[in-house]
N, C-alpha and C positions, 0 to 999 in steps of 0.2 A: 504494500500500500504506500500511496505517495509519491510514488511517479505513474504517469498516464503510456501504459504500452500500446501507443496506439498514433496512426498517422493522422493527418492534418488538424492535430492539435493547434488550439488559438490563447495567449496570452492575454488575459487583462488584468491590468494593475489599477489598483486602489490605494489612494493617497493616504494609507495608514502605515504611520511606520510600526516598528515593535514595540516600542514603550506607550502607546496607547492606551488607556484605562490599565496602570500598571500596576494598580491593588484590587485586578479582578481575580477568584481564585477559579481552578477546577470547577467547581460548584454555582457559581457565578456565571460561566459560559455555558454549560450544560442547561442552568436554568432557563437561559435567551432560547434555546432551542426546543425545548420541551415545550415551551410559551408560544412558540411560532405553533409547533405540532398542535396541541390545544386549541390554540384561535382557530385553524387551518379546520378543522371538526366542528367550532363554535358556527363557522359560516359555512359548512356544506356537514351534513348529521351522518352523511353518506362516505366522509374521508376520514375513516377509523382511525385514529392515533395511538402508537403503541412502542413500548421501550422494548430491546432486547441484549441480553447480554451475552455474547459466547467466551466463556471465559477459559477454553483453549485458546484462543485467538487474541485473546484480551481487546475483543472488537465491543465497541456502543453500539448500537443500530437504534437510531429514529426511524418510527417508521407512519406513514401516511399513505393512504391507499391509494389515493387519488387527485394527489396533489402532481403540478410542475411549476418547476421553475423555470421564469423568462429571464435572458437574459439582462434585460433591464433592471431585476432588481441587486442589480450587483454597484446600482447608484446609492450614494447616500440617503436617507429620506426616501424611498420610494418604497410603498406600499399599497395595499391591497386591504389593511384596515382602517387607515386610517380615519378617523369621527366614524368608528362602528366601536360603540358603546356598548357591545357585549363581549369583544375582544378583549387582552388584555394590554395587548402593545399595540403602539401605533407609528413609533419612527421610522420604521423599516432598516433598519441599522441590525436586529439583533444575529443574524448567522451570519453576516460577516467578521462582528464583532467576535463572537464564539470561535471562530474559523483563526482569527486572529493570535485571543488569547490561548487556546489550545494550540498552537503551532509555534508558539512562545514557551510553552510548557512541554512541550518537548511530546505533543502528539501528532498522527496524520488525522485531514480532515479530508473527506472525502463523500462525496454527494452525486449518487446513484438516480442521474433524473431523466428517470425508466419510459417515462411517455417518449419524449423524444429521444433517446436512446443514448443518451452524453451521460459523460463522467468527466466532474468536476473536481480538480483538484488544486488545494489550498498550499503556498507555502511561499516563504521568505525569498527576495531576488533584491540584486543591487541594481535599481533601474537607473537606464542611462539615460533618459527623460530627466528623471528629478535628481539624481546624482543623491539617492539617498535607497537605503533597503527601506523597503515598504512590502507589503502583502500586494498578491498576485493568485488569480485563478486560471488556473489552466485547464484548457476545457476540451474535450474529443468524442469522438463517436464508439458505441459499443454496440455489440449483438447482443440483445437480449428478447427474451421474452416475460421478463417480469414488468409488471402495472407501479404506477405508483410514484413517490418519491421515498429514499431510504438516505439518509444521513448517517456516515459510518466512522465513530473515530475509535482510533486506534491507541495500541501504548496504554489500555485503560487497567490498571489492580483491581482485583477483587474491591480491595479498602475502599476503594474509589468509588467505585459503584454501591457500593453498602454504604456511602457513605451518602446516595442519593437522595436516602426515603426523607432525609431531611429537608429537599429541596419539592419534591412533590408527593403529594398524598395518593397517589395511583401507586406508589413503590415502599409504601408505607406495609406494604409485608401482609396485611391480614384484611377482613370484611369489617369494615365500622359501621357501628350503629350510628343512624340520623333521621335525622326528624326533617323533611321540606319545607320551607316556607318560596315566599315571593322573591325574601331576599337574598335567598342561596340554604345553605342545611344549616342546622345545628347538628353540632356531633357528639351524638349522647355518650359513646364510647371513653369510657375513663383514662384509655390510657392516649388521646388527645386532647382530653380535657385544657384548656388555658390556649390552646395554638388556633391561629385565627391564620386564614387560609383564602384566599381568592383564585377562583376558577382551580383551585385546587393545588396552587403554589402557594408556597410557606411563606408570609409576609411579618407575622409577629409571635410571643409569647408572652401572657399574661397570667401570673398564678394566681391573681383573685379571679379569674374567670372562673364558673362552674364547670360549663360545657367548654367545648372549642366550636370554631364558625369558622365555616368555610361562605365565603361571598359572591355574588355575581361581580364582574366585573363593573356593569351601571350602575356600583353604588361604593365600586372602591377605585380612586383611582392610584395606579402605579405606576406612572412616568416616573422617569430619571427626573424631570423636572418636578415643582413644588403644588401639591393641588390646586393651590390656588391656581395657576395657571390656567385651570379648568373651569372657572366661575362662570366665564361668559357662554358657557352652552350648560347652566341651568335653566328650567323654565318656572315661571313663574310658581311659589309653593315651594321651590326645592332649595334645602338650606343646607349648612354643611356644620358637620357636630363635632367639637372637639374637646376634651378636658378630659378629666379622671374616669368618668363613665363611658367616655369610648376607648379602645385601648388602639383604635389608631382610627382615622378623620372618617366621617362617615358621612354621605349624600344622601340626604330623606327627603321625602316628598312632605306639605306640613298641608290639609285641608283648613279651611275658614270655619271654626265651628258655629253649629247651626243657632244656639243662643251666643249671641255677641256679651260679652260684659259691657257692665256699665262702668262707664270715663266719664271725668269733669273732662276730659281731653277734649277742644272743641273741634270739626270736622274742618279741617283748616283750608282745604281747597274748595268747600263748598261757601267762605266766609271770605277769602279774598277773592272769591272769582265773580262778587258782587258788586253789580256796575257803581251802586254808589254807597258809599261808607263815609259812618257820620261817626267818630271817637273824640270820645269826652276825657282828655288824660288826665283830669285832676280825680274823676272817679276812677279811673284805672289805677293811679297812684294810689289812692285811698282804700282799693278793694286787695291791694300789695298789698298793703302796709297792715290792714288787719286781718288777714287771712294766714 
C-alpha cells in the first residue's frame, strides 16, 4: 500500500504542508473520517456506513456503499453538506485533513473509489510549484468489480483501533440501551452514563449527568469554529442554552406560551408607533421618583 501500481496515474497537490493542524492525534483524523462516512448515510439511508479492521494487515477500512468521490473535492471548502443541518461537518476539508495527518504519522492513506474505478493515493512530495513539501494525491485506474467507496489506512495497532470506541459509539463494543426522543436518544445504559455524543461521535463527559445523550446534529453544532458563528441561521423561537445545566451549548426551539404573563412592561412598538404623543415629564418624573 502507498504506491499506485498502475499507469496513467495523475498528481494533484494541495497546498498543505506537514505541520498543518500539528496537535491533531490518530484519533482526531480517524474521527474526520468516520464523520464524513456518517453524514454520507445521514443524506442517502441507502449508503451503509461501516468500520472494519483486518488486523493481519493492520488495515482500517471505511466503508460506504454507495458513495464517490469527485475529483473536485480534493479543493479546500468544497462540499456536499454544507447548511445540511442534519450532517455533522460542513467545510469539506475533513479526508484531506485525515489523509494528511495520518501520512504525518507514519500511515498509508489510500481511497478505493470503486464506482469509477480509481485508486487514490495520499503522500508527502517536495513540489516544485511551491518549493515547499506539501501533500499530494495520486490518482489511477483499477479493475475492479467492487461498488462503493472504501477508505483504507494502513500501519494501524490493535491499540489503535481499540483505542477507537472512544471516538465513536458504533465501536463502543456492545448493544446500548436508549430511549428516542426528537432530539437524538438518551442512553439509559450505565456504562455510558455522563458521555454526550452527537450523531454518535464522542463530543463531551459529564459525571453529574444521569444518563448519556447522544444528539442530532440540528441541535448541536461542531465546527472547528465557535457556535456562535451559527446564530444567523436560527429561526425565529430558537435560542441557544448554555451554563451548568447544559454540559455543552444547546439549540432549542422556545414556543410563545398560550397564557402570556402579566408586565407593567408597556408594549413599546405599539406606543411609539403612534402618530401623535402628548408627554407630560414632570408626571413622568414624579411617577420615578415614587415608585
Amino acid at each position: 500500500m502507498g504506491e499506485i501500481p498502475y499507469s496513467n496515474e495523475k498528481c494533484y497537490e494541495l497546498t498543505l504542508t506537514p505541520d498543518y493542524v500539528s496537535d491533531w492525534t490518530f484519533n482526531d483524523a480517524i474521527r474526520e473520517l468516520i464523520q464524513n462516512g456518517i453524514d454520507q448515510e445521514v443524506l442517502d439511508k441507502e449508503n451503509y456506513f461501516s468500520v472494519e479492521y483486518d488486523q493481519a494487515r493492520q488495515i482500517l477500512k471505511l466503508k460506504n456503499t454507495r458513495s464517490v468521490l469527485k475529483i473536485n473535492t480534493l479543493l479546500l471548502g468544497r462540499s456536499s453538506k454544507a447548511r445540511n443541518e442534519d450532517t455533522v461537518g460542513q467545510f469539506g476539508e475533513g479526508y484531506k485533513i485525515a489523509a494528511l495527518v495520518l501520512n504525518r504519522l507514519g500511515k498509508t492513506f489510500t481511497v478505493l473509489n470503486n464506482e469509477k474505478k480509481e485508486i487514490w493515493v495520499s503522500r508527502f512530495k517536495n513540489s516544485e510549484k511551491w518549493r515547499e513539501k506539501i501533500l499530494a494525491f495520486y490518482i489511477g485506474k483499477r479493475v475492479t468489480e467492487d461498488t462503493g467507496l472504501c477508505i483504507e489506512v494502513g500501519n494501524v495497532s490493535w491499540e489503535e483501533y481499540a483505542g477507537l470506541s472512544k471516538v465513536w459509539i458504533g465501536l463502543c463494543g456492545f448493544d446500548y440501551e436508549k430511549v428516542s426522543t426528537q432530539y437524538g436518544e438518551i442512553l439509559t445504559d450505565e456504562n455510558l452514563a455522563g458521555q454526550v455524543f452527537v450523531n454518535g461521535l464522542f463530543v463531551d463527559c459529564n459525571s453529574d449527568l444521569q444518563y448519556g445523550y447522544n444528539f442530532k446534529p440540528r441541535y448541536i453544532n461542531l465546527e472547528r469554529d465557535n457556535m456562535i458563528d451559527s446564530t444567523t441561521m436560527f429561526s425565529p423561537g430558537d435560542v441557544m442554552v448554555i451554563g451548568d445545566s447544559a454540559p455543552i451549548p444547546l439549540k432549542i426551539h422556545v414556543e410563545l406560551a398560550k397564557e402570556r404573563p402579566q408586565s407593567r412592561t408597556i408594549d413599546f412598538w405599539d406606543v411609539w408607533s403612534r402618530s401623535e404623543r402628548v408627554l407630560d415629564y414632570s408626571e413622568m418624573v414624579n411617577e420615578y421618583l415614587n415608585d
